[in-house]
Backbone as a ProteinNet text record, in pm:
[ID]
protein_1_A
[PRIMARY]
XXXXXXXXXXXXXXXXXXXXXXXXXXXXXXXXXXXXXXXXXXXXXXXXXXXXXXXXXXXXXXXXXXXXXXXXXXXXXXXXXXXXXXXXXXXXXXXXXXXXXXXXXXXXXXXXXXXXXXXXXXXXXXXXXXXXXXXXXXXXXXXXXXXXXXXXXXXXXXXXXXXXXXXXXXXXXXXXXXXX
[TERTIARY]
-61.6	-0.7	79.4	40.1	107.5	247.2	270.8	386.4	481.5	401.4	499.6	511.5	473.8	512.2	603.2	596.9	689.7	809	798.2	943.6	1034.6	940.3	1030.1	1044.3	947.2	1063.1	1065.1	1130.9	1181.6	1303.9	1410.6	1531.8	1509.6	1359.5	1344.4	1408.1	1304.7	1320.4	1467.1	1470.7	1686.7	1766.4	1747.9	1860.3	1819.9	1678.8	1577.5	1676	1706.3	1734.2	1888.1	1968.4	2121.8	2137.5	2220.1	2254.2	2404.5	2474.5	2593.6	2647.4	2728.4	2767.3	2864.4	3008	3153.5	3174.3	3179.4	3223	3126.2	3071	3018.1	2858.2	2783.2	2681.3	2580	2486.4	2409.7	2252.2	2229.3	2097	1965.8	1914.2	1780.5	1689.8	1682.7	1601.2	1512.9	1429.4	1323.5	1220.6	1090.9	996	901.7	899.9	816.3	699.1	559.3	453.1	425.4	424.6	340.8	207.8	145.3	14.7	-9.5	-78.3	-120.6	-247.2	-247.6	-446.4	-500	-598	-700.6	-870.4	-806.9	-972.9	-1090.9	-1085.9	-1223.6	-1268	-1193.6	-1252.6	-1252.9	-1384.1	-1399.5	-1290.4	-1231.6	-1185.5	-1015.4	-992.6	-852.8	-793.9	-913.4	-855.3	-763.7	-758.9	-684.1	-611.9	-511	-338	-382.9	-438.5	-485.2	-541.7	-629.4	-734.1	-658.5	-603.9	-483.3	-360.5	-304.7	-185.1	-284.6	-390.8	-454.6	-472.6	-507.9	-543.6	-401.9	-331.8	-201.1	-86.9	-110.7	-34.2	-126.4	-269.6	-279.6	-240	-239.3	-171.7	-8.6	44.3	225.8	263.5	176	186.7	315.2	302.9	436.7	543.9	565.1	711.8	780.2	896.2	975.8	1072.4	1047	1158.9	1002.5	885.5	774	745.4	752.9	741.1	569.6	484.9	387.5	347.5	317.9	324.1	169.1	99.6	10.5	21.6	99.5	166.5	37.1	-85.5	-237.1	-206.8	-226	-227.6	-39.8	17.3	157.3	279.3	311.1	393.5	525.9	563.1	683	725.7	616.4	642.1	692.1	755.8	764.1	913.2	989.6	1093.4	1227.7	1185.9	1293.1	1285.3	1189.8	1180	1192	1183.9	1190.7	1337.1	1392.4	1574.2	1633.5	1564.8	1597.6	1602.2	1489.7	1461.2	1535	1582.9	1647.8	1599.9	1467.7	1424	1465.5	1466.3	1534.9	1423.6	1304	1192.9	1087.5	1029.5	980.5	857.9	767.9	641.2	497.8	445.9	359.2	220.9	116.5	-3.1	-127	-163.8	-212.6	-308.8	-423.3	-585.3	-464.2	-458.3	-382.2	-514.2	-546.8	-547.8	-529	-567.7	-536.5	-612.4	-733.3	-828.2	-882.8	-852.3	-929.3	-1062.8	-1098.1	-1227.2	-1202.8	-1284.9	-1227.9	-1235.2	-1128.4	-1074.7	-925.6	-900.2	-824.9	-679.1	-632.5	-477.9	-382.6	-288.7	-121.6	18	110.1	232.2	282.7	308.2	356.4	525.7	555.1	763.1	762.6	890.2	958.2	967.8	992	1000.9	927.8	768	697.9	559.5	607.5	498.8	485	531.9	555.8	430.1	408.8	313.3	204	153.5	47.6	-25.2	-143.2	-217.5	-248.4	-172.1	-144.5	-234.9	-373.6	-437.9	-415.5	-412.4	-423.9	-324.8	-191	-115.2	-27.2	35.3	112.8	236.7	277.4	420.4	428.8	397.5	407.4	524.8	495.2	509.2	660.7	649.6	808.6	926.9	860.1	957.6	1037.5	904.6	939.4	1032.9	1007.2	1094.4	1225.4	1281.8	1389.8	1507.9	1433.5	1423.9	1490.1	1402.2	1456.8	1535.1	1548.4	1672.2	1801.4	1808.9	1951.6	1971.4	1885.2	1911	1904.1	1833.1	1811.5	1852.9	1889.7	1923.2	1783.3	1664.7	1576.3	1556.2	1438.3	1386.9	1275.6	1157.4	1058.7	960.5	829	745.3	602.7	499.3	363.3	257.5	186.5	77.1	-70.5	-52	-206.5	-271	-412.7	-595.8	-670.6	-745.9	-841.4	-927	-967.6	-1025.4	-1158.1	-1292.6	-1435.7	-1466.6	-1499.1	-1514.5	-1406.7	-1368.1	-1269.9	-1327.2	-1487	-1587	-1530.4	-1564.9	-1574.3	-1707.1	-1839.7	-1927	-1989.3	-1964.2	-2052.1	-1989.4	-1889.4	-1831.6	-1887.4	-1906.8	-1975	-2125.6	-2169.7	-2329.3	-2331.7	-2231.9	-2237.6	-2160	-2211	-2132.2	-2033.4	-2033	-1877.5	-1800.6	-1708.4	-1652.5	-1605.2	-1542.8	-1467.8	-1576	-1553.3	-1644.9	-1624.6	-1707.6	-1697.6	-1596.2	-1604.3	-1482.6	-1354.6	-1333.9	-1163.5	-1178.5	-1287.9	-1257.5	-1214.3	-1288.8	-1309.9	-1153.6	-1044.1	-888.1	-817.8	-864.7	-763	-786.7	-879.6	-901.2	-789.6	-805	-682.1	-570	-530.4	-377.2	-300.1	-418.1	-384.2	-342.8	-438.8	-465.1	-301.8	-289.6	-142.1	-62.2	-52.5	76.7	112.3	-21.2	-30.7	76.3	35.9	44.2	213.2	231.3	350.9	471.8	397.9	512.3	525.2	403.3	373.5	423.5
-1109.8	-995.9	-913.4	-853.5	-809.4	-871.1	-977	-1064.3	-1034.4	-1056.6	-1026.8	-904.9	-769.9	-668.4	-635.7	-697	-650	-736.7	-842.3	-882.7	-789.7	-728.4	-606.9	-532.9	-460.7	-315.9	-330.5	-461.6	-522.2	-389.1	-368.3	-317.5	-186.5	-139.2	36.2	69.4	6	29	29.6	-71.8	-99	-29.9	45.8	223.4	312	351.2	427.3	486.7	423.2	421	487.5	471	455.7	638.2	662.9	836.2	808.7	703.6	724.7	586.7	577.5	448.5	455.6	409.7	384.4	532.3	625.9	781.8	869.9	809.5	907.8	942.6	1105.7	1101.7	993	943.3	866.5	866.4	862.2	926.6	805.2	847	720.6	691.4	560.3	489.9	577.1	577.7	664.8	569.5	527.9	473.4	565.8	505.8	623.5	535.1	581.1	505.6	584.3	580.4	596.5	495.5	599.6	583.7	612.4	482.1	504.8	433.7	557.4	512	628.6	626.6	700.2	737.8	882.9	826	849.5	896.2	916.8	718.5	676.5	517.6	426.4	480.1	388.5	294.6	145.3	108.5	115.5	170	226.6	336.1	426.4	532.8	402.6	326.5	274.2	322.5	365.8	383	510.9	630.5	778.3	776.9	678.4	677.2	605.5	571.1	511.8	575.8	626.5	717.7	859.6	901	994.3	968.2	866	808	809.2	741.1	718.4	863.3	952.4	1091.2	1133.1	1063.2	1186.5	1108.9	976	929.1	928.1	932.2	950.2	1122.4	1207.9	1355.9	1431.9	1356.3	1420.3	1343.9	1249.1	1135	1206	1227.4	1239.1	1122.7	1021.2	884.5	822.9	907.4	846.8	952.4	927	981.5	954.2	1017.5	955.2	1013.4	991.7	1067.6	1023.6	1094.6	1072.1	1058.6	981.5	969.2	965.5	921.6	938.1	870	898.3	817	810.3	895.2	956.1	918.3	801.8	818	817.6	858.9	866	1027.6	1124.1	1230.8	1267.5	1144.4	1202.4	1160.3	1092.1	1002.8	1095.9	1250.7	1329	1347.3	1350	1342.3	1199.4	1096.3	981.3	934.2	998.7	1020.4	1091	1222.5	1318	1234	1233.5	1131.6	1004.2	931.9	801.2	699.1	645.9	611.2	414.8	384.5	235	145.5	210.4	132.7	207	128	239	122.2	181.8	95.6	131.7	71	121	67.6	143.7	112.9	106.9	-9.2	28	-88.2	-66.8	-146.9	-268.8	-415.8	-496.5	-602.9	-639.3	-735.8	-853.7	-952	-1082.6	-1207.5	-1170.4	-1277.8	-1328.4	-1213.6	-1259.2	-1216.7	-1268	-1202.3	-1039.6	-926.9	-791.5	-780.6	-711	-666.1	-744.8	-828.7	-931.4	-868.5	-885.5	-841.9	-891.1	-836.9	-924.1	-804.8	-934	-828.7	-868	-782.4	-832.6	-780.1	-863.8	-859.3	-766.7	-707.3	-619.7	-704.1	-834.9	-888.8	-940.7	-971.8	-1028.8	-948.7	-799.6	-638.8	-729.3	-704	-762.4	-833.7	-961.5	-1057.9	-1008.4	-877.2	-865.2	-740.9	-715.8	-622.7	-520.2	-410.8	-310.2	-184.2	-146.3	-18	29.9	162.1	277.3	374.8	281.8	428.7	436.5	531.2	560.3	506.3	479.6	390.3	259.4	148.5	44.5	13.3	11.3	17.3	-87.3	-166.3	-272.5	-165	-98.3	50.5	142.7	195.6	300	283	78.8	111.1	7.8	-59.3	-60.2	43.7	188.7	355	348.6	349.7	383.3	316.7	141.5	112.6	122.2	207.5	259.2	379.9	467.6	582.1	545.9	446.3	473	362.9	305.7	210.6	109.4	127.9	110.4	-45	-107.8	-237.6	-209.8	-252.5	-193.5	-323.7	-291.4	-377.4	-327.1	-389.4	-302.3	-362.8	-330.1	-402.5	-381	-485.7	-411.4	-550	-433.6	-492.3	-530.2	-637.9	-660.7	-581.5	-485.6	-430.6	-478.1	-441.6	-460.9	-407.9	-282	-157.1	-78.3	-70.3	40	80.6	132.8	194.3	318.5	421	565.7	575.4	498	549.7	527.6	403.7	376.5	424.7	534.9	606.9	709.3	787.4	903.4	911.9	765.5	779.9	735	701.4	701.5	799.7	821.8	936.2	837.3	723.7	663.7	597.7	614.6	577.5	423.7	416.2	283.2	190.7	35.1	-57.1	-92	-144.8	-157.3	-286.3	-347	-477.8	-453.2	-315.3	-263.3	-162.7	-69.2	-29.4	-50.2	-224.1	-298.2	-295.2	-376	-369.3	-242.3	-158	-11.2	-25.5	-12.3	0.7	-106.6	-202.7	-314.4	-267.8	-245.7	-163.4	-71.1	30.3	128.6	97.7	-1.7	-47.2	-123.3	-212.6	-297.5	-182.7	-130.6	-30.2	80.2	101.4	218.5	88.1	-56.2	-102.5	-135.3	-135.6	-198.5	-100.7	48.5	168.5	263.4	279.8	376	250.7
1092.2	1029.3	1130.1	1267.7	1321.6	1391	1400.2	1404.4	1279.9	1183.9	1070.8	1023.2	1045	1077.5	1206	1313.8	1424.6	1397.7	1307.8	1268.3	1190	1044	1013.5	1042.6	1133.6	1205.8	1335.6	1353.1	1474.5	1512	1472.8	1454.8	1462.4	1462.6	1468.1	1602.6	1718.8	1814.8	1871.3	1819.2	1911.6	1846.7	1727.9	1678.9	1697.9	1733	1791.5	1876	1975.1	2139.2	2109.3	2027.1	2017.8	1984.9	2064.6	2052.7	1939.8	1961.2	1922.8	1809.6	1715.9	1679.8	1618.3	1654.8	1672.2	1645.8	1723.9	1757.3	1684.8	1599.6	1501.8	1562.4	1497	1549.2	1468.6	1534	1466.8	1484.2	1332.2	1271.2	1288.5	1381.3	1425.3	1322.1	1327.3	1206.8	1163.5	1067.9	1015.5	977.4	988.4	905.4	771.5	692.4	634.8	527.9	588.5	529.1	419.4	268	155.4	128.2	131.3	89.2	-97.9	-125.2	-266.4	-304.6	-389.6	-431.6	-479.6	-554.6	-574.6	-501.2	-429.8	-345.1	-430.4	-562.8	-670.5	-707.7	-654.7	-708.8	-616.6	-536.9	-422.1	-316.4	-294.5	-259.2	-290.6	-406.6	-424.7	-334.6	-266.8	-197.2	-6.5	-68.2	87.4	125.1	16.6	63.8	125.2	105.8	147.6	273.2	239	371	489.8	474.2	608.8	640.5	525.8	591.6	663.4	658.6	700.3	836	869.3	975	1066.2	981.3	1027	1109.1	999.4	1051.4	1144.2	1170.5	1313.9	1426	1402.6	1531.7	1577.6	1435.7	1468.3	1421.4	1433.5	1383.4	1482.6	1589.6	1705	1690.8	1619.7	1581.7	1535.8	1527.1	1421	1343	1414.7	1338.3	1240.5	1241.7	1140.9	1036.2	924.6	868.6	741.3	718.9	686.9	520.5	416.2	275.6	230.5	177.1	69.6	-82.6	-153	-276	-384.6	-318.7	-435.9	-546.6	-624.5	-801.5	-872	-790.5	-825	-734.2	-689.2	-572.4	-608.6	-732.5	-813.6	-785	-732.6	-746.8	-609.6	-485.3	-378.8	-308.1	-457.7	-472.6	-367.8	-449.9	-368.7	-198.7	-181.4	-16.1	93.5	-42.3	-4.3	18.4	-60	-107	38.1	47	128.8	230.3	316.1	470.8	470	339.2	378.4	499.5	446.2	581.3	610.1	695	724.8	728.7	690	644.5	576.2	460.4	363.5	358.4	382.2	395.7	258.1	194.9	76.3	143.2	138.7	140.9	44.3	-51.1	-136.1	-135.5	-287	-285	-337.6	-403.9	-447.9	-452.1	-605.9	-608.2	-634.1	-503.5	-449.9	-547	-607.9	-612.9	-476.5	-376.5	-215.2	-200.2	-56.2	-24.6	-11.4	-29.5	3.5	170	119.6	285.5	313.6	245.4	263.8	267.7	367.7	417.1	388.5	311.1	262.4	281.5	359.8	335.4	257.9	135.1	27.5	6	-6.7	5.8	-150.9	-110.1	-300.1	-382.5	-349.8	-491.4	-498.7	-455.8	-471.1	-573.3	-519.3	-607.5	-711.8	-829.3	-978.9	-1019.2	-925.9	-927.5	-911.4	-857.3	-811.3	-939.2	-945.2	-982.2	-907.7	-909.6	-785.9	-820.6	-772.3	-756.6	-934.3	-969.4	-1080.7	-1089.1	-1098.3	-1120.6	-1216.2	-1272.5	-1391.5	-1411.8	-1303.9	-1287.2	-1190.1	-1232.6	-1202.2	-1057.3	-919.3	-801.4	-812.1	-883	-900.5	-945.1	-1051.2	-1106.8	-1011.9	-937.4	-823.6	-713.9	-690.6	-589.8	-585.7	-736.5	-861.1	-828.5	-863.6	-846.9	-713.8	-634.5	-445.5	-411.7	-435.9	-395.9	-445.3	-600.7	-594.2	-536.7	-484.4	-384.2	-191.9	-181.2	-31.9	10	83.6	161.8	296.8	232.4	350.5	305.7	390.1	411.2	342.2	254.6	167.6	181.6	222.1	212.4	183	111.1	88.4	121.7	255.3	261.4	148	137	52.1	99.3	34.8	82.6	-29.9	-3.3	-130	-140.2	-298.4	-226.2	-297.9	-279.1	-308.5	-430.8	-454.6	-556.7	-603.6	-695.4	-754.4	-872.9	-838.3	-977.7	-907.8	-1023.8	-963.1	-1018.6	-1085.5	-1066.1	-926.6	-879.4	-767.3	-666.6	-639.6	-546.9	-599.2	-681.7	-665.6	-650.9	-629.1	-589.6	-418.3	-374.6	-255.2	-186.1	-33.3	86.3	121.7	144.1	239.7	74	86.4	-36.6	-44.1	90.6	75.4	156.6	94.8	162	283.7	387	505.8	538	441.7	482.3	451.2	386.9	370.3	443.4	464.1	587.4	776	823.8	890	883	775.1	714.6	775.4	725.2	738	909.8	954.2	1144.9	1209	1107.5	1186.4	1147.6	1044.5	1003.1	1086.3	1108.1	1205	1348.8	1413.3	1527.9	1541.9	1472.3	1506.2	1448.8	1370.3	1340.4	1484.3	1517.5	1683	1764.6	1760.5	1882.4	1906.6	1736	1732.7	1773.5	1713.3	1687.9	1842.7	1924.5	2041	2180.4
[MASK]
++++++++++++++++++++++++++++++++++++++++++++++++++++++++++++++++++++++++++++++++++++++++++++++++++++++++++++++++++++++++++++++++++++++++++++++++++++++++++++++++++++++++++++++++++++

């Protein structure tokens, strides 16, 4: 996975660096991770529980941009518009029919196929939506996840299971290694 993440935002780094491009001033790549999920239903809270993680480690970036989109990530379209970022990254529960915990980068045109987390607007829609406004590269990792009861999350203190949590620690870990 981290190979095939440093292939797509291979290109951050090398406009990163660029102050200028053919006279004009020029505006350094932007990444921007949305997070989606519900954290009331156990293993759905992924997308939350990792961009959380995520903004305290890139909180001093400014070419990172990090969102908590929760059950709604339709509602963050305007800032998503605004920032125009050159990579728009989704983090969400997806399931695979895998073991949980199970890690996929899943391509834009591949969303569709999948059974994506609990939310009101179907993730193929949203970002249909973004690419006639933004111009970015769009990819969504998602995790298998274990539980997505909200009863058996409200009878437990840790919400998410230890083998998508075990997931999110690696997410973070190669995203730090790839981006710092």
């Amino acid at each position: 996975m981290k190979l095939q993440l440093n292939e797509f935002l291979k290109d951050h780094a090398e406009k990163s660096d660029r102050d200028t491009c053919h006279n004009e001033t020029y505006s350094p790549t932007k990444i921007l991770f949305l997070g989606i999920g519900n954290d009331m239903l156990g293993d759905d809270a992924i997308g939350p529980v990792t961009v959380h993680k995520l903004s305290e480690i890139f909180k001093e970036r400014t070419d990172i941009l990090v969102i908590n989109g929760g059950t709604v990530p339709e509602n963050y379209t305007g800032i998503i518009r605004r920032e125009n970022p050159s990579h728009l990254i989704f983090i969400d529960a997806v399931e695979m029919g895998k073991e949980p915990g199970h890690i996929r980068l899943v391509e834009k045109d591949e969303i569709a196929n999948y059974s994506i987390s609990t939310h009101a607007m179907p993730i193929s829609f949203l970002i249909k939506y973004l690419e006639s406004s933004v111009d970015a590269q769009i990819i969504l990792i998602g995790i298998q996840p274990k539980n997505m009861d909200m009863t058996q999350s409200a009878l437990k203190k840790d919400v998410i299971s230890s083998e998508v949590e075990k997931s999110i620690e690696k997410i973070v870990k190669i995203l730090k290694s790839i981006l710092n």
